[in-house]
C-alpha positions as CSV (number, residue, x, y, z in Angstrom):
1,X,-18.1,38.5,-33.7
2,X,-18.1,36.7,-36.7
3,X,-19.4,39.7,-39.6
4,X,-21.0,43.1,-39.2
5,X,-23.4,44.6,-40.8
6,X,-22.3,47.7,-42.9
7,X,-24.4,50.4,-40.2
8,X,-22.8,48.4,-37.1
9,X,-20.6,50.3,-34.3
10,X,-19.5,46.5,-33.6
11,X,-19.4,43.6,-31.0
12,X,-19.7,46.3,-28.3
13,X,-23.3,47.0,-29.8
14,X,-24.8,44.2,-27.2
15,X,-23.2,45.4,-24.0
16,X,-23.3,49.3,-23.9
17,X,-26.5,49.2,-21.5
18,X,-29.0,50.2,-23.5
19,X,-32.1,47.9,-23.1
20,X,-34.2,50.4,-25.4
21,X,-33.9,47.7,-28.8
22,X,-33.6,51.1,-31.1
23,X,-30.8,50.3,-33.3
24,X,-29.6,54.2,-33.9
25,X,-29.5,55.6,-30.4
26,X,-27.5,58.5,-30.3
27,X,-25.3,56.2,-33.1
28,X,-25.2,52.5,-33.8
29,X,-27.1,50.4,-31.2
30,X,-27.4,46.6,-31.2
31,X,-25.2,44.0,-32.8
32,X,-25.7,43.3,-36.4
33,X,-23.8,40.6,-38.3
34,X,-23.4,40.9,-41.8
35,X,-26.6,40.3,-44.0
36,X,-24.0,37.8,-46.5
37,X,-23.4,35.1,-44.6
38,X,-25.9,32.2,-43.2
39,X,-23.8,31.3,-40.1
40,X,-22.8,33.4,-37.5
41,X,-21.8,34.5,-34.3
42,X,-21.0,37.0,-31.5
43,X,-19.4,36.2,-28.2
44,X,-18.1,37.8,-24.9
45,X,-15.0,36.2,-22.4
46,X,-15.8,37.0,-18.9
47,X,-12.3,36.8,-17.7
48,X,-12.7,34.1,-15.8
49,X,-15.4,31.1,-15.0
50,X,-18.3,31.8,-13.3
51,X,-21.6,30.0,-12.4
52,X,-24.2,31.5,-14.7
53,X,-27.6,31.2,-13.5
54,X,-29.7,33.0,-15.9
55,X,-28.7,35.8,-19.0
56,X,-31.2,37.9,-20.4
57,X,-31.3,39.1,-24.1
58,X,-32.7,42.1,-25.6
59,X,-34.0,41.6,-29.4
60,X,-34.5,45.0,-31.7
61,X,-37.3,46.5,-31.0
62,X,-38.5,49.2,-33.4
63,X,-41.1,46.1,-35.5
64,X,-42.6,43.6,-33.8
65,X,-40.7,41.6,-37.0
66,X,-37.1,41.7,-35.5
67,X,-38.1,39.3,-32.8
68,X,-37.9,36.5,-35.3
69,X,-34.5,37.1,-35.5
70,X,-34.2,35.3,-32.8
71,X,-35.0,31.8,-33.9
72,X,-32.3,29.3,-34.0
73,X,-30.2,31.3,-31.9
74,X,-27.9,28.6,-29.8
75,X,-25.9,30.1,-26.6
76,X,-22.9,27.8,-25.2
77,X,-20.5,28.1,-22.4
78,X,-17.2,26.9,-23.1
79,X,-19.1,25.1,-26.1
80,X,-21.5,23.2,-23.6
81,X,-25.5,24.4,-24.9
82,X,-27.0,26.2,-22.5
83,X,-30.2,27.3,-24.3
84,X,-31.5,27.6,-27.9
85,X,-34.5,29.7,-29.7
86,X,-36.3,27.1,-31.0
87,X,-38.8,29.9,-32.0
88,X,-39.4,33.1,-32.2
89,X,-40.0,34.9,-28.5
90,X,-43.0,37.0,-28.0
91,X,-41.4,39.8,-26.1
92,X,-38.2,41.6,-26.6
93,X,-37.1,40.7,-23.3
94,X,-35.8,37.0,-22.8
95,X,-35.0,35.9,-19.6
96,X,-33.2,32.6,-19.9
97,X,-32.2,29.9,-17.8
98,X,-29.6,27.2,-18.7
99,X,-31.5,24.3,-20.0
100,X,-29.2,22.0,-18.2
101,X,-29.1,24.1,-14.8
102,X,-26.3,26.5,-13.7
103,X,-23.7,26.4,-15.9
104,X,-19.7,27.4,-15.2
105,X,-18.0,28.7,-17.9
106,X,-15.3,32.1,-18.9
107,X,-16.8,32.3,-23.1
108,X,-20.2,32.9,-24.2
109,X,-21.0,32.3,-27.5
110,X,-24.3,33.7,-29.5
111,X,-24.6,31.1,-32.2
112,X,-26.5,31.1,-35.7
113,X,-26.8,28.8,-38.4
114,X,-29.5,29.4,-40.4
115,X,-29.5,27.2,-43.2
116,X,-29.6,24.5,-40.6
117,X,-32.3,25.8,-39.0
118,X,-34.1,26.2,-42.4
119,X,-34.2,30.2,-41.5
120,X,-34.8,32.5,-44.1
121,X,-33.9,35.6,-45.3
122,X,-34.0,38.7,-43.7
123,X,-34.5,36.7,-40.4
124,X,-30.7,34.8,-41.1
125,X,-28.7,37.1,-38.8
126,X,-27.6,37.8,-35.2
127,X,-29.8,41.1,-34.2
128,X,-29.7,41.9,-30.4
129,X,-29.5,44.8,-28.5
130,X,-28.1,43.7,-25.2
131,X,-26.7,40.9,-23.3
132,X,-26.4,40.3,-19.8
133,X,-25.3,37.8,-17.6
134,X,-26.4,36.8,-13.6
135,X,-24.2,35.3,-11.3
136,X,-25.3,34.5,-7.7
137,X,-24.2,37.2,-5.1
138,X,-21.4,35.8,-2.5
139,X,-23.6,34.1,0.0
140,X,-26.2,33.1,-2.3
141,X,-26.5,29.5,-4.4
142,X,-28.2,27.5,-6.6
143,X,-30.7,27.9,-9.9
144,X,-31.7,31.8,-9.5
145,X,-29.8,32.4,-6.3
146,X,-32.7,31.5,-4.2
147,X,-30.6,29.2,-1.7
148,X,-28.6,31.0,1.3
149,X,-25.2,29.6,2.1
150,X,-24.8,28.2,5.7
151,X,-21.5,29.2,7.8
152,X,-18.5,28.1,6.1
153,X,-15.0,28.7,7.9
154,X,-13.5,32.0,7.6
155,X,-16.1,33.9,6.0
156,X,-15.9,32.0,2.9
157,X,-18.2,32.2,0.1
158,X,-19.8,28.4,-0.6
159,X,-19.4,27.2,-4.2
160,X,-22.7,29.1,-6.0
161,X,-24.0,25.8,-7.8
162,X,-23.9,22.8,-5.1
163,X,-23.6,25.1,-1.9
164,X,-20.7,23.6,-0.5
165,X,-18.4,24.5,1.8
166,X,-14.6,24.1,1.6
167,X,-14.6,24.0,5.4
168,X,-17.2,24.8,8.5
169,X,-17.5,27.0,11.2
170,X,-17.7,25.1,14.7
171,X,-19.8,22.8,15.2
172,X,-21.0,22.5,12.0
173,X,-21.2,19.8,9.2
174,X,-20.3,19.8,5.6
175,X,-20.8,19.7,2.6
176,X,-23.6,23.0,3.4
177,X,-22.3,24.1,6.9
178,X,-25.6,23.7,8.6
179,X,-26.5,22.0,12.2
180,X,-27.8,18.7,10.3
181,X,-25.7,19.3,7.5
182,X,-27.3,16.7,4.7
183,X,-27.5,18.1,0.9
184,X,-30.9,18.7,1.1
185,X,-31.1,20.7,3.6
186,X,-32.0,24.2,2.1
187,X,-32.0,27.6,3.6
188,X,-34.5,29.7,1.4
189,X,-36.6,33.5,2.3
190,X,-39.9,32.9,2.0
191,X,-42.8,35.3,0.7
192,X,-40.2,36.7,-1.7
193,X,-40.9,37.3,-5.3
194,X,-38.3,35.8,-8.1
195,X,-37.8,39.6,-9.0
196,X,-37.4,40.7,-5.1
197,X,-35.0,36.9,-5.3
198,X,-33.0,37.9,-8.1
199,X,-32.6,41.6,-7.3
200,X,-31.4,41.2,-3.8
201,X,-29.2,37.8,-4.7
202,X,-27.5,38.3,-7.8
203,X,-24.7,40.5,-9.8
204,X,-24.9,41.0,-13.1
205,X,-21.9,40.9,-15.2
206,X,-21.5,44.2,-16.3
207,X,-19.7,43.9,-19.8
208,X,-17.7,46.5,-21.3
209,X,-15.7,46.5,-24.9
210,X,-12.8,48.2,-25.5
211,X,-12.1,48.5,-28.8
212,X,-8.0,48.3,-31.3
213,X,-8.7,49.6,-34.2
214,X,-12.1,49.6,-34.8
215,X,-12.5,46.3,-33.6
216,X,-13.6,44.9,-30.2
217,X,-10.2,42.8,-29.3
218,X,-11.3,41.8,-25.4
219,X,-13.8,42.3,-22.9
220,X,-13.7,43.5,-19.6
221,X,-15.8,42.3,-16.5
222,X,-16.9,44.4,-13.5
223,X,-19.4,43.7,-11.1
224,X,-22.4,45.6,-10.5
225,X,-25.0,44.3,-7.6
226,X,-28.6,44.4,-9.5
C-alpha cells in the first residue's frame, strides 16, 4: 500500500471479510490511502500464480458519494491490465471480469492516478472495503468456471484456463480428455444460474494480513470453497 489515511487500520482494511462498506466497524474498516498524494496504490501477493476468473470489490458505503471513488481505478496482474473504472459504478458491489479473459498471475495491484485521469479532489484516493478473488474449483475451467474438465490421467486437475490435460485416462484424447477430444468440445450443466455456476465451481481466495509493526509486510492465501 502506497499511503494511508491518518484513521486507517492499514492494507489489511480490504481483506478482513467484512462486505458491510462502513468504514468504522467495530474499528477501522476499509483501505484508505492518504488524502496528500494523487497516485496511489494497494496490492495483495497470492503466494503463488493462479488463474483468476473474476474479483469482486466492495466500495464504502455509508454515501452514495464514495462510489466515485472508484473511477480511474486500474487492477493488473503481474502488471498485465486486467480491468479499469472508467467510471463511477452504480452499486457498491463490482463483480469484475478480466477484460482480456482469465488471467494467471501471484500480484494484484489496485492502481490510481488521478491527475491522469483528470480526478478531483476528495474522489483522488483508493477507498474500498473488500477485495476478493475467484479461482476455478479443481475440475472446473474456463471464464467463470462454467466448463467441466474431462478425465485426465491420474486424477489430475486440467489446466483452469484452456482445459487441458497433461495426460488422458484410456481411451481418451487430448488436449480436453474427452471421447472426440477436439478443443471445442465443451462439457457445461445446463439450467444453472451464473450464481448457482460460480457458487458450486469456484474458491475464493481468502486473503489474510498479518501485520510487523504496524504494517502489513505479506499476505497469506487459504482457500475457502464459496
Amino acid at each position: 500500500m502506497s499511503s494511508q489515511h491518518s484513521l486507517t487500520a492499514g492494507c489489511g482494511g480490504a481483506v478482513n471479510g467484512n462486505t458491510t462498506g462502513v468504514y468504522k466497524t467495530n474499528g477501522t474498516n476499509c483501505i484508505h490511502t492518504s488524502s496528500k498524494f494523487l497516485t496511489s496504490w494497494w496490492e495483495v501477493n497470492l503466494g503463488r500464480s493462479y488463474p483468476v476468473h473474476s474479483i469482486t470489490v466492495w466500495a464504502r458505503g455509508e454515501n452514495p458519494d464514495y462510489l466515485f471513488r472508484m473511477e480511474g481505478i486500474e487492477i493488473t496482474m503481474d502488471g498485465k491490465e486486467c480491468y479499469k473504472f472508467d467510471s463511477a459504478p452504480t452499486k457498491r458491489e463490482i463483480a469484475i471480469n478480466c477484460s482480456s479473459g482469465v488471467l494467471s498471475g501471484t500480484v494484484i495491484r489496485v492502481y490510481k492516478n488521478a491527475t491522469a485521469a483528470g480526478i478531483q479532489r476528495p474522489n483522488h484516493t483508493i477507498n474500498i472495503c473488500e477485495f476478493q478473488v475467484f479461482s476455478c474449483s479443481d475440475g472446473y475451467w474456463g471464464i467463470d468456471c462454467q466448463q467441466e474438465c474431462g478425465n485426465c490421467s491420474n486424477s489430475e486437475a486440467c489446466d483452469k484456463v484452456t482445459g487441458h490435460c497433461s495426460s488422458c485416462s484410456p481411451r481418451l484424447e487430448q488436449p480436453l480428455c474427452r471421447a472426440g477430444g477436439g478443443d471445442h468440445d465443451q462439457k457445461q450443466r445446463p439450467n444453472q444460474s451464473k450464481t448457482q455456476e460460480k457458487t458450486q465451481k469456484s474458491v475464493m481466495l481468502q486473503l489474510h494480513s498479518r501485520r510487523d509493526r504496524g504494517q502489513c509486510s505479506t499476505c497469506q492465501r487459504t482457500l475457502m470453497t464459496t
